[in-house]
C-alpha positions in Angstrom: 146.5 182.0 131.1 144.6 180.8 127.7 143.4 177.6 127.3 146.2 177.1 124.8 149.3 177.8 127.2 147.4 174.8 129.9 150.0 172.5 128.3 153.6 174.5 127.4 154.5 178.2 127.9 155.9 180.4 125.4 159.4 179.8 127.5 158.4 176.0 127.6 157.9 176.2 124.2 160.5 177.5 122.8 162.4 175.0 125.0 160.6 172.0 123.2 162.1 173.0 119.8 165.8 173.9 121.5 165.4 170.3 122.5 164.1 169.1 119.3 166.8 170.5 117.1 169.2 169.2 120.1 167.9 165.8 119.2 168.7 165.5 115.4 172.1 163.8 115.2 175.0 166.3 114.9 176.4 164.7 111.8 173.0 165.5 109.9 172.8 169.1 112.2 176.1 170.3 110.5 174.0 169.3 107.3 171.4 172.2 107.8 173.0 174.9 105.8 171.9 179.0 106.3 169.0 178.3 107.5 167.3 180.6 111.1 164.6 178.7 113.5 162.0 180.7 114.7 158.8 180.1 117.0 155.6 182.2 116.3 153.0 182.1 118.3 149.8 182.2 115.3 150.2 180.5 111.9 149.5 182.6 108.5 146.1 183.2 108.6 145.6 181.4 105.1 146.7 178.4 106.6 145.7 179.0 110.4 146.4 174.8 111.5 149.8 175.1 110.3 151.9 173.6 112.8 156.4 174.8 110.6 157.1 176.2 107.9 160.3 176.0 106.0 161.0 179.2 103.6 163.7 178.8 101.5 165.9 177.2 98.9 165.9 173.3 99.3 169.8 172.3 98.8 168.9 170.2 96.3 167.7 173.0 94.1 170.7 175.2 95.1 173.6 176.5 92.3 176.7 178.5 92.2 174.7 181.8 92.1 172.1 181.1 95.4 174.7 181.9 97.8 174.7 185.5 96.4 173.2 187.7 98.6 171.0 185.1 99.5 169.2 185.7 102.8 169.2 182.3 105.2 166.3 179.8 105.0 163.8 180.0 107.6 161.9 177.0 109.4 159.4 178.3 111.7 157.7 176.3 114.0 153.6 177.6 115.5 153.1 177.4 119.0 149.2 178.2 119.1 148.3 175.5 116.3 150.6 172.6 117.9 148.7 173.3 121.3 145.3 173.5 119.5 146.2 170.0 118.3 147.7 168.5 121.1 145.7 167.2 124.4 148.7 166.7 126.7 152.4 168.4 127.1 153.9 165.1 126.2 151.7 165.2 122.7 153.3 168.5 122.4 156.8 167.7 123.2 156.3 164.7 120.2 154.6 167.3 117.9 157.0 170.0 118.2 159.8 166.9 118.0 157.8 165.8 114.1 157.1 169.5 113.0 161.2 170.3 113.6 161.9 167.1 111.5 159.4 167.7 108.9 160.4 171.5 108.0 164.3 170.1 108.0 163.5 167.7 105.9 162.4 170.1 103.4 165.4 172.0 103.4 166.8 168.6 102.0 164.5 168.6 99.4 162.0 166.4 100.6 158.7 166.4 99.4 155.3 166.3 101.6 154.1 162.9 100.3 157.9 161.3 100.7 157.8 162.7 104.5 154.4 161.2 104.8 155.5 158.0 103.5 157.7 157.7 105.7 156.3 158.7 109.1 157.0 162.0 109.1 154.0 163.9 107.7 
């Protein structure tokens, strides 16, 4: 076992986000519109400390024409770079919980700085 797989699995893992996207209220969950969740284990290598990614259309930039053959969104969460960060698997389970959050919020449109303004950067 790596030094990076001391605090969470790759099962373990992918359970931390299953319960982080469990945890967003359903009435804001039905919200999230064609969008796939994903766990990698590496970040892009241009950005190796990434811990998501959301890839998409924001809904607030969305038109009559974007649902045309329009492939879903995609938030993507790192396992490698959250456990590089973290020091325990509680600082994980909060991480992963923030990361799943953040990349959601930018499907609604949300910026960086407004996520860090309020908490969630």
């Amino acid at each position: 076992m790596s030094g990076d797989d001391l605090f969470l699995s790759e099962d373990e893992f992918e359970a931390a986000v299953a319960d982080a996207l469990d945890g967003i209220p359903p009435q804001l969950l039905r919200l999230v519109d064609n969008v796939a969740f994903f766990v990698e284990d590496e970040a892009p290598p241009e950005d190796p400390d990434l811990l998501g990614l959301y890839e998409g259309t924001p809904l607030t930039e969305r038109d009559l024409t974007w649902a045309m053959g329009s492939l879903p969104d995609r938030i993507t969460i790192f396992r490698r770079p959250t456990l590089r960060l973290c020091r325990s698997r509680h600082e994980v389970v909060e991480e992963v919980r923030i990361t799943v959050v953040h990349e959601i919020a930018h499907h609604f449109g949300i910026d960086d700085a407004r996520l860090h303004e309020l908490g969630w950067g």
